[in-house]
Structure formats: structure tokens, C-alpha cells
N, C-alpha and C positions, 0 to 999 in steps of 0.2 A: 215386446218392442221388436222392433224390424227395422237394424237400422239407423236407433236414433230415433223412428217415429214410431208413436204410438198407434195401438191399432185396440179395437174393441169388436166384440160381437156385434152382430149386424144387427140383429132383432132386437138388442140391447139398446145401439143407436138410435135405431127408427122411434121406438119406445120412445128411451129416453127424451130425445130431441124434438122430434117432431109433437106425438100426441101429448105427454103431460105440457110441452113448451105451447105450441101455439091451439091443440084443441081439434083442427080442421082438418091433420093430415091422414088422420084414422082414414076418412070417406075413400084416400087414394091409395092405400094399402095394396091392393090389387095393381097397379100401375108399378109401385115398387118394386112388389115382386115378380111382375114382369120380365122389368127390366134386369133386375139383380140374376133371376133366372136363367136369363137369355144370356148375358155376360159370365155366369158360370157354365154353360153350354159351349160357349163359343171361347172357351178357355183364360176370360180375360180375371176372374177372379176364385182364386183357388181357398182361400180364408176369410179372414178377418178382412175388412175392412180399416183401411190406415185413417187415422183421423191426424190432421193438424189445426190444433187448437185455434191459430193464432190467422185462419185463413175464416174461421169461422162467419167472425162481423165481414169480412167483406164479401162472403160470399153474399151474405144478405142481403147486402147493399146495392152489389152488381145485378141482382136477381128480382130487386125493386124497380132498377133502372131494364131490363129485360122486359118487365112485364111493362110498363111502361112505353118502352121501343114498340112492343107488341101490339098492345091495343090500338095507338096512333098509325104502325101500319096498317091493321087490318081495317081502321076505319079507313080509310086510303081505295081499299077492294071493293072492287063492283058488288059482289055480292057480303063482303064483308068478312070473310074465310081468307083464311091460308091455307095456300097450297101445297102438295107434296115436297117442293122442290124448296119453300119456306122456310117448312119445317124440317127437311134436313139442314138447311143453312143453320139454323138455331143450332140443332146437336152438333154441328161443325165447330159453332160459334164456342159454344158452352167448353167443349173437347181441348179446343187451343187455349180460350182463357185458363184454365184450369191447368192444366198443361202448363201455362206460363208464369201463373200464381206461385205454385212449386217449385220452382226453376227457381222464381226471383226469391222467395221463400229461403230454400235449400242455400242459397248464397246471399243471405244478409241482407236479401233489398224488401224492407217489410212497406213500398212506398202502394199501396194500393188501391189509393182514393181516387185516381185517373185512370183506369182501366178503360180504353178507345170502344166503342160499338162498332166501328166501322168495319168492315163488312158480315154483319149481322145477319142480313138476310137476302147475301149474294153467292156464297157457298164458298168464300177462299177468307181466310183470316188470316192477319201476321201474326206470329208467333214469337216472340223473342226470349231467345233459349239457344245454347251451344249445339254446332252442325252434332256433336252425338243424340242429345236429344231429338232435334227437330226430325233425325235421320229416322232413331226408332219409334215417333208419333207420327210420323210419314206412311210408315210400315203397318200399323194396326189401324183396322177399319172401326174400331169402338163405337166412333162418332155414327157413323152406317151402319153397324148392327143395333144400337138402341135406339134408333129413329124406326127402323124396320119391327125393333119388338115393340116401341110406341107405338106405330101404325097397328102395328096386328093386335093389340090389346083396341083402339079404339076403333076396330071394324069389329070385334069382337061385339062391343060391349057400345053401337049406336047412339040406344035411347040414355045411356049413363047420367046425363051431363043434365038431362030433363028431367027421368026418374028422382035425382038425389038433390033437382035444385040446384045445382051449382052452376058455375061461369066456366062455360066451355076453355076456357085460358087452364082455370086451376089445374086439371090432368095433365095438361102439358108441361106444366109450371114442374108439375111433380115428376114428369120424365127429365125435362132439363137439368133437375135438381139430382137424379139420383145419377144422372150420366157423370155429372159436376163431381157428385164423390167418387165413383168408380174412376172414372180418370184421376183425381186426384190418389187415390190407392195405386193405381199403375204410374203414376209419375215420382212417385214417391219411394216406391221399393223399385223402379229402376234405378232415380238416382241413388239410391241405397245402396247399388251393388256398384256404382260407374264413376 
């Protein structure tokens, strides 16, 4: 415990959670660790991973409405693609929701069935959270260095998406998801110490 919140091993999580729970996320395994990689690089996580149970279903939910958001943009696009500048608005998007889930979380407001999309895929989101927090999520670039390890895995790895049969969505799906926990473990053992 850290805190008051729980925290578990990482490879325990993904396990746990992802492959026995829905089957699919073995394929993005690589995408995971990525990202997890590149945030332990860039000093953003030093341990465990904090989990809060009770953030769980709604991350799910907000993540439904995501994909969602997503596909009806990109059919919107000339060619059908999101762009660089999209797909950091998402890990912006992802960075502050998460960020704010916690916030409300940590102080008793478990209300999360209205989580706003608005500006999803313009690169500024509001946040609502006390000027300490907004101040120290102001400060770290998380949302910008796992858009950068997301890109650099899928210049990496081109044909992936063709090779394994899948919907070019689900890899990203899988970065917004793991940026979604990683924030939440830094939002979490901040307000832990604050």
C-alpha cells in the first residue's frame, strides 16, 4: 500500500486483467511494454503500478465512448487516418481524464458517468483538480512522452496491424489504456504524499 492505495505488480496486472479477462490484449503486449518501458526511462514510474479498484468500470466505459469518438472521427478524414497532432490530443485527453478521475476519486466524488469528451482531439482538455495538482500535471510531459513511445512502437512495427489481423484502433486503444494507468499511479502517489 502507498498511501491508502493499492498497488500490485505490473506483469501481475496485465496478466491478470487484460489476458485471462478479455483474451485479446496478449496480441498488444509489445505496445504495453512500450509504453511502461519508456515511462520507466523517463522516470515517470519507479515500482508497482497503483491500482484503484473503484476507477476500474469507468475506465471501461469512458474507453468505449473513446473508441467510439474515434472511429466517427476518423471516418470524418480524407483518407481516414489520424494524425500526429490527433493522436497526441488523445494521450492529452486520456492524461487529464485520469488525472481528474483521481482527484474526484481521492475526495469522495465517485460521480463518473459524465465524464465531457470535449476537447478530445484538439490537444487542451479541462481538468478539474486543486491549482496543486493541476500545477504538478502542468509540469510532467507523460501525456508527450507516451504518444512519442506510441509512435516509435508503431513506426517500428508498420505491417503489425495487417500481419495479426487486427483494427488498426486496437494498438492505440492499448497505448491510451496503459498511459490511463500510468497516470493514474502518478496521480495517485502524488495525492498520497500532498
Amino acid at each position: 500500500m502507498i498511501g491508502g492505495f493499492q498497488t500490485v505488480n505490473l506483469n501481475y496486472l496485465y496478466f491478470k486483467d487484460e489476458i485471462i479477462v478479455s483474451g485479446k490484449s496478449e496480441k498488444f503486449i509489445d505496445v504495453a511494454y512500450a509504453l511502461v518501458n519508456a515511462a520507466r526511462e523517463k522516470g515517470y514510474l519507479a515500482g508497482p503500478v497503483t491500482v484503484i479498484e473503484d476507477l476500474a468500470e469507468p475506465e471501461k466505459a469512458l474507453f468505449v465512448r473513446i473508441a467510439a469518438a474515434v472511429i466517427q472521427y476518423a471516418e470524418n478524414k480524407p483518407a481516414g487516418e489520424l494524425s500526429q497532432d490527433d493522436i497526441l490530443s488523445l494521450f492529452i485527453f486520456v492524461y487529464a481524464k485520469a488525472g481528474e478521475m483521481v482527484f474526484k476519486w481521492r475526495h469522495g466524488d465517485k460521480n463518473f458517468a459524465n465524464v465531457s469528451l470535449d476537447g478530445i482531439f484538439v490537444g487542451q482538455v479541462a481538468m478539474s483538480a486543486n491549482e496543486k495538482m493541476l500545477a504538478y500535471f502542468s509540469e510532467l510531459k507523460l501525456a508527450e512522452d507516451m504518444a512519442i513511445a506510441f509512435s516509435a512502437w508503431n513506426q517500428d512495427n508498420p505491417d503489425y496491424c495487417e500481419k495479426n489481423s487486427v483494427h488498426p484502433l486496437l494498438p492505440l486503444l492499448e497505448g491510451l489504456k496503459w498511459t490511463w494507468r500510468l497516470t493514474v499511479d502518478i496521480a495517485a502517489k502524488h495525492l498520497s504524499i500532498n
